[in-house]
C-alpha positions as CSV (number, residue, x, y, z in Angstrom):
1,X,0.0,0.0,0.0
2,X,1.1,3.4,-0.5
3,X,-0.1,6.8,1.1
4,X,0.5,9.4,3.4
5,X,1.5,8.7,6.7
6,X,0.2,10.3,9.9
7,X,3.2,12.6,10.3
8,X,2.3,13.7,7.2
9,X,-0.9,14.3,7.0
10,X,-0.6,15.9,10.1
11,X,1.9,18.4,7.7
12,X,-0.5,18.6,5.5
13,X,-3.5,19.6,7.9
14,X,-0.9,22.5,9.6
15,X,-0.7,23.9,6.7
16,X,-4.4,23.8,5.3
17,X,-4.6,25.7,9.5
18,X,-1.9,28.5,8.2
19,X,-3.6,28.8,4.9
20,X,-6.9,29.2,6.8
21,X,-5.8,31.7,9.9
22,X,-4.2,33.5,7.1
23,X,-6.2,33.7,4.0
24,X,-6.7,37.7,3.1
25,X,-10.5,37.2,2.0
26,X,-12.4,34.3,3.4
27,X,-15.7,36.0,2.3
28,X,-14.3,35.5,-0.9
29,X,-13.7,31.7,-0.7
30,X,-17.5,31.4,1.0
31,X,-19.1,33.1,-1.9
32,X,-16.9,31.0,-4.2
33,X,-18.5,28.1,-2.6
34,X,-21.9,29.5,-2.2
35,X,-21.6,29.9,-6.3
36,X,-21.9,26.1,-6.8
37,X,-25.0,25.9,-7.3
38,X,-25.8,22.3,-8.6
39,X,-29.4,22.0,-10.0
40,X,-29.1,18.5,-9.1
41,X,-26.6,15.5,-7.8
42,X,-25.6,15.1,-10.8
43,X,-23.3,18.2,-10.9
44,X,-21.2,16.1,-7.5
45,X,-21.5,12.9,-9.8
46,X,-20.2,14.9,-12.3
47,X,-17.2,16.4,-10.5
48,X,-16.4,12.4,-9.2
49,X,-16.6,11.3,-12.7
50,X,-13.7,14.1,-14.2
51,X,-11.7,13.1,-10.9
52,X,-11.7,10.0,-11.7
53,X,-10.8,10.3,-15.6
54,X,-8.2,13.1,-14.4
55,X,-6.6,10.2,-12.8
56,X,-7.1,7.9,-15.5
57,X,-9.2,5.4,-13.5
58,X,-10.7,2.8,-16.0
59,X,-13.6,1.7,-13.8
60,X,-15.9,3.1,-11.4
61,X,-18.9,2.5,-9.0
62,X,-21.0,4.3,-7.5
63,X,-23.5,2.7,-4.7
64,X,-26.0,4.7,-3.2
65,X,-27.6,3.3,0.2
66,X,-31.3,3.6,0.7
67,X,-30.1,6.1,3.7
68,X,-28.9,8.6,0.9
69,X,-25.2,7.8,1.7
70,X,-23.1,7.9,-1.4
71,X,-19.7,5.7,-2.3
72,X,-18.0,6.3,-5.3
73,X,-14.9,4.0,-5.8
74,X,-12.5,4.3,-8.2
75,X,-8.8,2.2,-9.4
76,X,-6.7,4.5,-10.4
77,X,-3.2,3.8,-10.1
78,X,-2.4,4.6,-6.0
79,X,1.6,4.2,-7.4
80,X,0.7,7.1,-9.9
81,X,-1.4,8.9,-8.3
82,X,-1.5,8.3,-4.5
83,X,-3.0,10.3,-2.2
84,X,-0.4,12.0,-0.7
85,X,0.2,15.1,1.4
86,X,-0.4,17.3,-2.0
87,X,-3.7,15.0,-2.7
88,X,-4.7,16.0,1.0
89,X,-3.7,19.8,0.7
90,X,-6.0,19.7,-3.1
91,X,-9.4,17.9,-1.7
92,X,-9.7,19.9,1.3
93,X,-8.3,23.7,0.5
94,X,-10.2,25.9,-1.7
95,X,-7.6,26.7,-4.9
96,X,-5.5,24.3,-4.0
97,X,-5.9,22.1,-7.0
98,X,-3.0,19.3,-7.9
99,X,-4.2,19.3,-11.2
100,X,-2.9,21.5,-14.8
101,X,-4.5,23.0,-17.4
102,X,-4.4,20.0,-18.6
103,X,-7.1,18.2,-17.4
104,X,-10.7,18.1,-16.3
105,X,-10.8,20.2,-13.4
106,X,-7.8,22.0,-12.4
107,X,-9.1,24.8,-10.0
108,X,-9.5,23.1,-6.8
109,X,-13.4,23.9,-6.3
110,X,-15.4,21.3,-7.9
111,X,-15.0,18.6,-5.2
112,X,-16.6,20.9,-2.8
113,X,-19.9,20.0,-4.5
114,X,-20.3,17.6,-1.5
115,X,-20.8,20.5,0.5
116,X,-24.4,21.1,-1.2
117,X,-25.3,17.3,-0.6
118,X,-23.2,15.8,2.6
119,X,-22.3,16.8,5.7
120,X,-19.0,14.6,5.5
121,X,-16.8,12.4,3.2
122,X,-14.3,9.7,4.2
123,X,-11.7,9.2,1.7
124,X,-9.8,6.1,1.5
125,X,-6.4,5.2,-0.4
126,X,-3.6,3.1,-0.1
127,X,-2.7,3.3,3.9
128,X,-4.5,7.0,4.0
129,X,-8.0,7.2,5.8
130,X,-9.3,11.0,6.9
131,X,-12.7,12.4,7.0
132,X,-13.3,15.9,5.9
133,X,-16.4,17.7,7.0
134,X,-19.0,20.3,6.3
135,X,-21.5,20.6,9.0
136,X,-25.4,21.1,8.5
137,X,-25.5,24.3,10.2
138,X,-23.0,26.8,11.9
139,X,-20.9,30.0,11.0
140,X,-19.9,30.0,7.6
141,X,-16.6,30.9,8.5
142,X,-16.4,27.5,11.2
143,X,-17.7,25.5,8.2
144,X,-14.9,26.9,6.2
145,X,-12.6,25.9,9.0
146,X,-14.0,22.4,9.0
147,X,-13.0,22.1,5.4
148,X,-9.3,23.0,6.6
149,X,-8.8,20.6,8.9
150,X,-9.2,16.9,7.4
151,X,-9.2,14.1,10.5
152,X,-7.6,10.8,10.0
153,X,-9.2,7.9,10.6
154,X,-7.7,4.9,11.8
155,X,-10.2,2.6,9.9
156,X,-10.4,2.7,6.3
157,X,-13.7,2.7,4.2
158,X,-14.4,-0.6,3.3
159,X,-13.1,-0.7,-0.7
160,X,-14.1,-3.5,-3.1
161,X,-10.5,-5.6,-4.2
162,X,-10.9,-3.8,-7.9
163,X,-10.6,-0.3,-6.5
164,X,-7.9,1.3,-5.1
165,X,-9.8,4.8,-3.6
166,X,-13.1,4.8,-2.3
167,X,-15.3,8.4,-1.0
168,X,-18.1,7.6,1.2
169,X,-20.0,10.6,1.7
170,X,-22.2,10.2,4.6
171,X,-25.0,12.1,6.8
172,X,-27.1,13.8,3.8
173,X,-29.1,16.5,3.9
174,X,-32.6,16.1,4.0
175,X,-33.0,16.6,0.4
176,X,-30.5,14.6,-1.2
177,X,-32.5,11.3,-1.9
178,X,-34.6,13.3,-4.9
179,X,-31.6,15.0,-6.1
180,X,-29.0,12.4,-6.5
């Protein structure tokens, strides 16, 4: 297995704090993520789906539970793409993209769809297991801080043997079973 370990993420997460405490305009990055405004699931399903072909994943799954809980689960290539400390920084800071011009999605806001949908996602890869969260209600400025500060998880999501990352996003909002 490859991944980050805790020292490191624990690196990363310091510095999604800094970036945080010391970001010049967090109104800004609140009304950047008030601006996704998905008509429906499909623009998270969407945003899982360019992910995955960013990383060149050749399958997929997604399984959603009669609870609304969603898993997507993907194989690409953890020794190409493993999610690392710069993997960490990109899912959970706004701008902080891993990606180029290149591809897909390259400007580290599209995952944050969850945000409209979940109140958390556990990501699983490799030996890395965190949880990054988006509470129901609260400031917007604490939500924002939630989104800083990814917690690993000792336990990984459960992944099927043909995938190699799995996101399990979990507690829905009330409304997600008609929109996904």
């Amino acid at each position: 297995m490859s991944g980050t370990s805790r020292a490191q993420f624990d690196e990363a997460k310091k510095f999604l704090r800094a970036k945080f405490d010391n970001h010049p305009d967090l109104k800004l990055v609140n009304r950047q993520l008030g601006d996704l405004q998905p008509r429906s699931g499909w623009s998270l399903i969407n945003e899982l789906i360019q992910n995955a072909i960013d990383l060149n994943a050749t399958d997929i799954k997604f399984t959603l539970n009669a609870n609304g809980n969603l898993k997507f689960q993907h194989n690409a290539s953890l020794k190409e793409f493993p999610l690392d400390t710069r993997s960490i920084i990109g899912l959970c800071g706004v701008a902080e993209s891993t990606k180029g011009l290149n591809t897909v999605g390259f400007m580290g806001i599209g995952f944050k769809f969850f945000t409209k949908f979940y109140s958390f996602v556990d990501i699983s890869g490799g030996d890395t297991h965190f949880r990054l969260k988006y509470p129901k209600s609260g400031d917007w400025k604490e939500k924002l801080q939630y989104l800083h500060s990814p917690e690993w998880l000792d336990v990984r999501s459960n992944i099927e043997p043909i995938y190699t990352t799995c996101f399990h996003f979990q507690d829905p909002y009330s409304e997600v079973s008609s929109k996904i």
